[in-house]
N, C-alpha and C positions, 0 to 999 in steps of 0.2 A: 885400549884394553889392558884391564889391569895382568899381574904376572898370575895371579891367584885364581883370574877365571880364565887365564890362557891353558893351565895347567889341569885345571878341574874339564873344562870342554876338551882339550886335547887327550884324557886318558878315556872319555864318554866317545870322541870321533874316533880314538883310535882303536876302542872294539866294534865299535859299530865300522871302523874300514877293517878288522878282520872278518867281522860276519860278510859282507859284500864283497871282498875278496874270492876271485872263483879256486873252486876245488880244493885240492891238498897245497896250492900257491903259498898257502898262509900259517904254514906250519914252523913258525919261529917263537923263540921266548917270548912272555909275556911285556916285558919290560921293554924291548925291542917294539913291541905290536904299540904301547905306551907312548914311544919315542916318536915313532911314526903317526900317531896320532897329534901329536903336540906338531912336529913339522907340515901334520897337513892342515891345521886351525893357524899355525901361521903363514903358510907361503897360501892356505885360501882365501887367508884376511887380502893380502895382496892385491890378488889375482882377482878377487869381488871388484876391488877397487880399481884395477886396472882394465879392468871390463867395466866400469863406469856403475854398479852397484854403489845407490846411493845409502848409508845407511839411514832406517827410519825409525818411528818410535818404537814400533813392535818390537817382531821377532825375523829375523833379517835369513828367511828362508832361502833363498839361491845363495847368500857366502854360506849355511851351513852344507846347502849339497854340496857345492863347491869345494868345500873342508872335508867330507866323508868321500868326495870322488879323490882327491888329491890324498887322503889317509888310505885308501883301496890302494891307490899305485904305489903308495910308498911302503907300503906293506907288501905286494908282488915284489916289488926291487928289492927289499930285505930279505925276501926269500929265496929270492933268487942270488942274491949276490953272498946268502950265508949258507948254503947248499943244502941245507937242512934238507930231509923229505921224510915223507911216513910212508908207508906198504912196503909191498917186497916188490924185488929187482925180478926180474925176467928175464 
C-alpha cells in the first residue's frame, strides 16, 4: 500500500471511527481523530492479514471493517487517555 493511499484512507477511517465511536468518547481534536485513523488502516492492514484475509481484486471489505473497528478504539483510547470531555460535571 502506497504512503499516499495510506494517508488518504486513514483520514476517511478515521472520521468514519469517530462517527462509530459511542457517545461523547470521541470528543478529541480533529487531527488526533486523523491520527487514529491512519493507525487504524494500519495495524488493520495487519491484523486482515493475520487473520488470514486474503487480499482480492475488488474491494477488500472485512480489512476495511477491520480498519474502522480498530480506528473506533483508537479513537476511545485517545479520549480517554487526553481527558477531554464535553457537558457539564454533576
Amino acid at each position: 500500500m502506497e504512503i499516499i493511499g495510506v494517508l488518504v484512507a486513514g483520514l476517511i477511517i478515521g472520521l468514519l471511527g469517530k462517527f462509530v465511536a459511542p457517545g461523547d468518547r470521541d470528543n478529541i481534536p480533529l487531527w488526533l481523530t486523523l491520527l487514529c485513523g491512519i493507525g487504524g488502516v494500519l495495524i488493520g492492514y495487519y491484523v486482515a492479514a493475520a487473520l488470514g484475509v486474503e487480499a482480492t481484486p475488488g474491494i477488500d471489505w472485512i480489512r476495511w471493517i477491520i480498519s474502522i473497528v480498530l480506528a473506533a478504539i483508537l479513537v476511545v483510547i485517545a479520549a480517554t487517555v487526553t481527558g477531554r470531555r464535553s457537558g457539564r460535571r454533576v
